[in-house]
SERO-373904 format. One record per residue: residue number from 1; residue in one letter; chain; x, y, z negated of N, C-alpha, C in turn. Coordinates in nm, 3 decimals. Layout:
<atoms>
[atom NUM; A; A; [X; Y; Z]; [X; Y; Z]; [X; Y; Z]];
...
</atoms>
This chain:
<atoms>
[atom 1; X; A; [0.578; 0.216; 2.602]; [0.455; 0.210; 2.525]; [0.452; 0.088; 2.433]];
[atom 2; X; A; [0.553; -0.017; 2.453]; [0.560; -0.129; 2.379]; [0.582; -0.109; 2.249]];
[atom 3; X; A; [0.657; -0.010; 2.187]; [0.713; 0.048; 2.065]; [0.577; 0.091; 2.004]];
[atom 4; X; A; [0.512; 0.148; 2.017]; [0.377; 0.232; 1.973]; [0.299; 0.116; 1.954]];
[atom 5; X; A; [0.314; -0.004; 2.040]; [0.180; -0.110; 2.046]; [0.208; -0.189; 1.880]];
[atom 6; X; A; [0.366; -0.215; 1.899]; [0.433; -0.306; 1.825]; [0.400; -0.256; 1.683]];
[atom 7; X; A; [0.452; -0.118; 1.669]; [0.403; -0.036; 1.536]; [0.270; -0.059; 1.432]];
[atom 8; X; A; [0.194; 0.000; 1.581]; [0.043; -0.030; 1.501]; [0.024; -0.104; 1.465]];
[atom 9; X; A; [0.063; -0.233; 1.537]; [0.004; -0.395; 1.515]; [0.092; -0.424; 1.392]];
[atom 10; X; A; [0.174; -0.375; 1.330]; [0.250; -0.368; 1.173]; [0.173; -0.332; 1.096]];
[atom 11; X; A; [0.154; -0.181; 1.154]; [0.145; -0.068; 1.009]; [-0.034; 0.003; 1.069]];
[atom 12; X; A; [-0.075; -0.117; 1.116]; [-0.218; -0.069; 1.135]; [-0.301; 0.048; 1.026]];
[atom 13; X; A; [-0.269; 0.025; 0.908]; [-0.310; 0.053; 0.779]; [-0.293; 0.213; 0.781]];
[atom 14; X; A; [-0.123; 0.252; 0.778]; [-0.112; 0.369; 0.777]; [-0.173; 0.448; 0.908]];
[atom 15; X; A; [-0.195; 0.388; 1.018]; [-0.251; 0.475; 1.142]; [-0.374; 0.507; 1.081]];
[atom 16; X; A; [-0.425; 0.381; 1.030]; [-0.578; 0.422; 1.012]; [-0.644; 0.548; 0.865]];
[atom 17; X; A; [-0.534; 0.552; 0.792]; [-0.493; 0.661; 0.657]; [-0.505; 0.790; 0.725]];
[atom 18; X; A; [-0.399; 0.837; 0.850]; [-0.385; 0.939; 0.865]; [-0.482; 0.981; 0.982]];
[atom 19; X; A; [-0.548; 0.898; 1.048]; [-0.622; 0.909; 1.143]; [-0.730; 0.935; 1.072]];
[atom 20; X; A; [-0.795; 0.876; 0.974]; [-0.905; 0.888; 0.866]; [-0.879; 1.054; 0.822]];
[atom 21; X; A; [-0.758; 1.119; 0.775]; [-0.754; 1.216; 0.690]; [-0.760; 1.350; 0.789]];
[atom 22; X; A; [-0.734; 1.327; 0.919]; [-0.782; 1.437; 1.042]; [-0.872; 1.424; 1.071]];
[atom 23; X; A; [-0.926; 1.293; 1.074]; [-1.090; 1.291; 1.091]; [-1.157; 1.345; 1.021]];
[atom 24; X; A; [-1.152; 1.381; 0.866]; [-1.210; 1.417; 0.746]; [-1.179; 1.592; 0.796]];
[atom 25; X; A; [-1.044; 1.610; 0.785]; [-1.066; 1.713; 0.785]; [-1.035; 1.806; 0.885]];
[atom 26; X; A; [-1.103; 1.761; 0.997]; [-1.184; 1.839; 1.127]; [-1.337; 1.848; 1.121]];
[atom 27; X; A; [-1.406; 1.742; 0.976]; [-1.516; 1.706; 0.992]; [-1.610; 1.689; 1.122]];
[atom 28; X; A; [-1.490; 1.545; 1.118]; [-1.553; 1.463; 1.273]; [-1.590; 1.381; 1.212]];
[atom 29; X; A; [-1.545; 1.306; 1.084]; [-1.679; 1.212; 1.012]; [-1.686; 1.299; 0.840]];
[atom 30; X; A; [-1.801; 1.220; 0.839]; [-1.855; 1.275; 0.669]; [-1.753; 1.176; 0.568]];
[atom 31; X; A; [-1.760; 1.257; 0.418]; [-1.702; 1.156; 0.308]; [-1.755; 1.039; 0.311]];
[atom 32; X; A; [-1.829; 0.995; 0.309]; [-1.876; 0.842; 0.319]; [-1.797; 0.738; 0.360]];
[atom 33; X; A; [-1.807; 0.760; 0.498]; [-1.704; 0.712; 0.604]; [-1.568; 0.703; 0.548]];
[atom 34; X; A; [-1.513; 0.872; 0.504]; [-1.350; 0.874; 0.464]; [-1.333; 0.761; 0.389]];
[atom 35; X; A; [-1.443; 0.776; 0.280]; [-1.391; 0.666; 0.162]; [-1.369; 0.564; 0.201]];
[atom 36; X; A; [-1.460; 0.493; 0.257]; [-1.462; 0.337; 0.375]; [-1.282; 0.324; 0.394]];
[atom 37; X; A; [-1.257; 0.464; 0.470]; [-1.152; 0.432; 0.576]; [-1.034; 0.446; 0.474]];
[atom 38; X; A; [-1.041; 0.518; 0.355]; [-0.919; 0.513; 0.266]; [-0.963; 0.370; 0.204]];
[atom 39; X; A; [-1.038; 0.353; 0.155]; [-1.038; 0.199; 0.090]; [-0.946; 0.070; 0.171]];
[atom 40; X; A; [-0.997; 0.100; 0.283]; [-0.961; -0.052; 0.375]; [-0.802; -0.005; 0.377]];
[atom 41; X; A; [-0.743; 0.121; 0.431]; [-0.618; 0.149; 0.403]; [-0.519; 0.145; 0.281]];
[atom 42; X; A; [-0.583; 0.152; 0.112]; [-0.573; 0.068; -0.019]; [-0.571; -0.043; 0.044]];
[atom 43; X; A; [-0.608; -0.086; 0.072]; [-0.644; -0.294; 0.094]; [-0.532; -0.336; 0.126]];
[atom 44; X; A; [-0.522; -0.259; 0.268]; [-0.388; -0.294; 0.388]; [-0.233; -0.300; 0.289]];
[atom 45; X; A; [-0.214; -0.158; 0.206]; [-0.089; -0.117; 0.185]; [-0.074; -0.212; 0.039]];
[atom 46; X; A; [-0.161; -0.307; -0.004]; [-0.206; -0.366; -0.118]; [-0.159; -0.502; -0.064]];
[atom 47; X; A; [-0.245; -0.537; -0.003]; [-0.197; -0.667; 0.067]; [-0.168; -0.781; 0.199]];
[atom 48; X; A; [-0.125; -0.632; 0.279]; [-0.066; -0.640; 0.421]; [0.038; -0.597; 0.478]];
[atom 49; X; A; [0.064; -0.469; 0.409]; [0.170; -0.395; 0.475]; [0.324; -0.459; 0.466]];
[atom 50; X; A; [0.376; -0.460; 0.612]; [0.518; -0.565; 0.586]; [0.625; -0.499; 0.478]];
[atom 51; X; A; [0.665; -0.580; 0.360]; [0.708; -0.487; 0.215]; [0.808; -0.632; 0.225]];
[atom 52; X; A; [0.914; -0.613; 0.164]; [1.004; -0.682; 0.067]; [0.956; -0.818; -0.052]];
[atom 53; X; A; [1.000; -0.885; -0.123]; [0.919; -0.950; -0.219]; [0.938; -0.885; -0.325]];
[atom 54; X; A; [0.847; -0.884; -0.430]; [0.931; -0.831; -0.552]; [0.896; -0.878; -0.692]];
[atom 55; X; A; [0.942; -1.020; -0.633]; [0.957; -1.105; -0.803]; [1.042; -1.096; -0.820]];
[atom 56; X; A; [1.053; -1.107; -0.984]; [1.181; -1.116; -1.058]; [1.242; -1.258; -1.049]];
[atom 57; X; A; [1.334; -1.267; -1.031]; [1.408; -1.439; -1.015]; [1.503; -1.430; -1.117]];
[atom 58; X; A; [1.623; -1.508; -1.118]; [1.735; -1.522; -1.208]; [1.823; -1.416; -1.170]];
[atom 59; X; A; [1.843; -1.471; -1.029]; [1.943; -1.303; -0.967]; [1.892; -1.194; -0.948]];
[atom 60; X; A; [1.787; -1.140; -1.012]; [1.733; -1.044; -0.984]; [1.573; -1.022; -0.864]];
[atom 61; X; A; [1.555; -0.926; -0.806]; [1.450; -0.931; -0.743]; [1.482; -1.022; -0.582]];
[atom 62; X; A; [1.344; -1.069; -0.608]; [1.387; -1.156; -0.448]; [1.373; -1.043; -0.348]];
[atom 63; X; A; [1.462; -1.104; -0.241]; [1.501; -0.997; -0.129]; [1.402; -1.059; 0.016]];
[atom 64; X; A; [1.287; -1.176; -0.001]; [1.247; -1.185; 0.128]; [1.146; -1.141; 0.142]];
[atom 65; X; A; [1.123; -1.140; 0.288]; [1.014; -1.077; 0.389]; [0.868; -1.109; 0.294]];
[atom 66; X; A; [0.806; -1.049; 0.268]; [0.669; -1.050; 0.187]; [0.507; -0.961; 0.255]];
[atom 67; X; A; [0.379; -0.981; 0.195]; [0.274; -0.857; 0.282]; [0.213; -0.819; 0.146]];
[atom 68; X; A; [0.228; -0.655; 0.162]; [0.191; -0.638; 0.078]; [0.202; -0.602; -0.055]];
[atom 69; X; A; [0.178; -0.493; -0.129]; [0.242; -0.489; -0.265]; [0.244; -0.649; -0.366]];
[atom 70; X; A; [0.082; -0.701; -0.389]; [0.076; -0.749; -0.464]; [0.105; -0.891; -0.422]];
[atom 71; X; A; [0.109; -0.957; -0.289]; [0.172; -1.058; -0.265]; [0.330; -1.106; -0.288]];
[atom 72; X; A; [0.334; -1.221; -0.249]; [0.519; -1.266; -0.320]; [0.553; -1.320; -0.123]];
[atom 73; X; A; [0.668; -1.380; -0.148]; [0.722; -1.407; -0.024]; [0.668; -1.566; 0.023]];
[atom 74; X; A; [0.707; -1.645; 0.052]; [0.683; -1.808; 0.141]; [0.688; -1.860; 0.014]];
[atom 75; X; A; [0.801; -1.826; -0.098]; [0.810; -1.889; -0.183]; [0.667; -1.936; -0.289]];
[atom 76; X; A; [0.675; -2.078; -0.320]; [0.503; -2.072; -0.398]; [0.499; -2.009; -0.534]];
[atom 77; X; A; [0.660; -1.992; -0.563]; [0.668; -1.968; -0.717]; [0.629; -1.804; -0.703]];
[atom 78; X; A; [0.636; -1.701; -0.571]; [0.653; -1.595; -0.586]; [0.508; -1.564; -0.494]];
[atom 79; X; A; [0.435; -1.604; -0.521]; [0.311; -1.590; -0.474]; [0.221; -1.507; -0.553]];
[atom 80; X; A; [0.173; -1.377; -0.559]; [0.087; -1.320; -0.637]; [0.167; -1.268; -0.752]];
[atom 81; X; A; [0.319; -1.281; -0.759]; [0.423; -1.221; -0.833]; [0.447; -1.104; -0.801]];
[atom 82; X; A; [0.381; -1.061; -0.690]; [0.398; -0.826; -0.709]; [0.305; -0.805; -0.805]];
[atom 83; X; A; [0.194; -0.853; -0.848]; [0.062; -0.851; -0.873]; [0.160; -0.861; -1.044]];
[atom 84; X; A; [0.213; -0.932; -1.078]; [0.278; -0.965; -1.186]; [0.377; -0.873; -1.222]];
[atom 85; X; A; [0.473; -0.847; -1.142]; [0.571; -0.756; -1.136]; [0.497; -0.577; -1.172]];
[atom 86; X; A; [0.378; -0.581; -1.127]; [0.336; -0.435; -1.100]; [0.269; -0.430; -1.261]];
[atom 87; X; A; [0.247; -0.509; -1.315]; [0.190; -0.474; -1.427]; [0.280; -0.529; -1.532]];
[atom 88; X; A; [0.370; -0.568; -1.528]; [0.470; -0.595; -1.636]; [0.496; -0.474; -1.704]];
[atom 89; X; A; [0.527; -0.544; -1.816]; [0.562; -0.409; -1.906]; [0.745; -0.445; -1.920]];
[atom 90; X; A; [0.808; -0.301; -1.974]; [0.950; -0.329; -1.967]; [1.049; -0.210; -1.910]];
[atom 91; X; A; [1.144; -0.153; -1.913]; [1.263; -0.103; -1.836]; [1.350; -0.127; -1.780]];
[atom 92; X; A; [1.423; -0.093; -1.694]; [1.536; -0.145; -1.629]; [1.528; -0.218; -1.515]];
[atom 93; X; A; [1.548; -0.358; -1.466]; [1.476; -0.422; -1.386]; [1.389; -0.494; -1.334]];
[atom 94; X; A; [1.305; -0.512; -1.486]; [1.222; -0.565; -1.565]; [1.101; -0.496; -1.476]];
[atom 95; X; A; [1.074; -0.320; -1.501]; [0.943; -0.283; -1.501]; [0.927; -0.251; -1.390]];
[atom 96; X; A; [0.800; -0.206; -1.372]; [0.708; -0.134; -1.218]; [0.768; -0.059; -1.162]];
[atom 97; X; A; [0.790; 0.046; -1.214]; [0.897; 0.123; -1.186]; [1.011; 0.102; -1.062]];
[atom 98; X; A; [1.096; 0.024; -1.147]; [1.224; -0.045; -1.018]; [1.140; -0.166; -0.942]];
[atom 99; X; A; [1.027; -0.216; -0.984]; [0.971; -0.276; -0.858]; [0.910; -0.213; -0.754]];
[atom 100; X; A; [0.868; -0.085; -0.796]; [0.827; 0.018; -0.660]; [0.888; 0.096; -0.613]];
[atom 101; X; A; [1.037; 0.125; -0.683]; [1.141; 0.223; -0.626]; [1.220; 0.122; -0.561]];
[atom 102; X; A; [1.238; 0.032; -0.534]; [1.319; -0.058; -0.497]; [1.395; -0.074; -0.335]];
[atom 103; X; A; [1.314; -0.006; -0.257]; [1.370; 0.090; -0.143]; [1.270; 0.109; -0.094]];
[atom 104; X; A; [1.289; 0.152; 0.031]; [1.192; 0.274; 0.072]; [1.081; 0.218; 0.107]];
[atom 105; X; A; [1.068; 0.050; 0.201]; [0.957; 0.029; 0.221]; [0.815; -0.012; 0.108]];
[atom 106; X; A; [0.867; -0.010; -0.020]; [0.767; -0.021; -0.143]; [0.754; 0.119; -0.169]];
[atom 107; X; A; [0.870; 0.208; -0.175]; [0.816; 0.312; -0.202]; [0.729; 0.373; -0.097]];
[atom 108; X; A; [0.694; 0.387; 0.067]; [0.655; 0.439; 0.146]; [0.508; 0.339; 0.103]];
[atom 109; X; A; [0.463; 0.241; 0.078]; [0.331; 0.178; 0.054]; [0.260; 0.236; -0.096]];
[atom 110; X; A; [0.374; 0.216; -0.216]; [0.322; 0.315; -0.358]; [0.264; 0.410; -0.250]];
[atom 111; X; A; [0.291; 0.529; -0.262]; [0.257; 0.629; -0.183]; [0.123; 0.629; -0.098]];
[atom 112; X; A; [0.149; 0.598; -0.032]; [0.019; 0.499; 0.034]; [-0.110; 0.462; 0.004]];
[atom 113; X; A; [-0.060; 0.404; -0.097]; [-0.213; 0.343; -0.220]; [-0.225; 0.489; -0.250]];
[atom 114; X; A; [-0.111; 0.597; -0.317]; [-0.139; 0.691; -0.409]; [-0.226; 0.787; -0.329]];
[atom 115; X; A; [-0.221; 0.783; -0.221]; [-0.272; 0.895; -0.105]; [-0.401; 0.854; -0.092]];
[atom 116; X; A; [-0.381; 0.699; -0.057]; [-0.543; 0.624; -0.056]; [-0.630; 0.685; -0.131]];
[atom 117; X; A; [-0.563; 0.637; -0.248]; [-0.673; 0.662; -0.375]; [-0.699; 0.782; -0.386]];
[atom 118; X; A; [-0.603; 0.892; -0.442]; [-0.644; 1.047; -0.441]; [-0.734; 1.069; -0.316]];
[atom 119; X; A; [-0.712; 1.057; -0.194]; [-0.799; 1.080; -0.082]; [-0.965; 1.049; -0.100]];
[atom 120; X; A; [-0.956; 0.895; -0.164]; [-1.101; 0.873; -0.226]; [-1.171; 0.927; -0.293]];
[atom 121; X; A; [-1.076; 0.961; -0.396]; [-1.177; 1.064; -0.535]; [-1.211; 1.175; -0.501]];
[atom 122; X; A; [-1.137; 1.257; -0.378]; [-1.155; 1.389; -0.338]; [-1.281; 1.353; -0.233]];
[atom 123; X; A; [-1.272; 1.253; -0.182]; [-1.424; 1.230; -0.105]; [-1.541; 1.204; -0.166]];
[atom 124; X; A; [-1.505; 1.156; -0.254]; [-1.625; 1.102; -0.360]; [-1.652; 1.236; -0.412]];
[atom 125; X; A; [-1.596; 1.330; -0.476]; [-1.598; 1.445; -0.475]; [-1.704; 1.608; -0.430]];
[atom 126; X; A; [-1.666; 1.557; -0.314]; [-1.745; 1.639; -0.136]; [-1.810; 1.557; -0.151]];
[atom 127; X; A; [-1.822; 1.413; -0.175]; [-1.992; 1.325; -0.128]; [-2.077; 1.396; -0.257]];
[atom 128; X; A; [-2.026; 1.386; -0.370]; [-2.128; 1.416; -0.470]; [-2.171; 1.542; -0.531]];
[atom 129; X; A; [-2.089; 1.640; -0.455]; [-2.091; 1.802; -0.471]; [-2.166; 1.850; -0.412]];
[atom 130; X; A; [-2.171; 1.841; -0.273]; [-2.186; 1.911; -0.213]; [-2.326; 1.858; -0.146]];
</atoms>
């Protein structure tokens, strides 16, 4: 059971995404709530989830331990440099792009936010439709 404890206490964020999106749709809670619970899960995969760094340096993107899309690693220079990186403009290794394809654990958080968010608007949606 240590494996399961260890997980959550990581990737709290995504438990609480998909736990939110069966909750929604068993309608065991109302949209209101969903939105709440996708927002704080945006937050998490924004600026918690254990991710890679992904400033640009001289050699390319830094490779250390970082939280979060828009955070940087220990480093002070790479602090708030996803945040920089994600809105740069550019191709190649330059843009957003290869800063969010960059392996799987940025791509599994993109995703994440993307689910967040779509999940929101579709609640906001049912809150204001229906």
């Amino acid at each position: 059971m240590g494996g399961l404890a260890e997980f959550l206490k990581k990737r709290w964020g995504v438990a609480l995404l998909v736990a939110g999106m069966l909750a929604w749709a068993s309608d065991v809670i109302g949209p209101g709530v969903f939105i709440l619970v996708a927002a704080v899960a945006v937050l998490y995969f924004l600026l918690q989830a254990p991710l890679r760094c992904i400033a640009l340096g001289r050699q390319g993107r830094c490779r250390n331990n970082a939280q979060g899309l828009l955070r940087g690693c220990w480093i002070r220079e790479h602090k708030w440099q996803g945040l920089k990186a994600l809105r740069g403009a550019g191709d190649g290794e330059q843009g957003p792009r290869t800063a969010l394809l960059q392996d799987r654990q940025q791509m599994s958080a993109s995703l994440g936010v993307a689910v967040g968010v779509i999940s929101a608007i579709v609640a906001c949606a049912d809150f204001i439709f229906k």
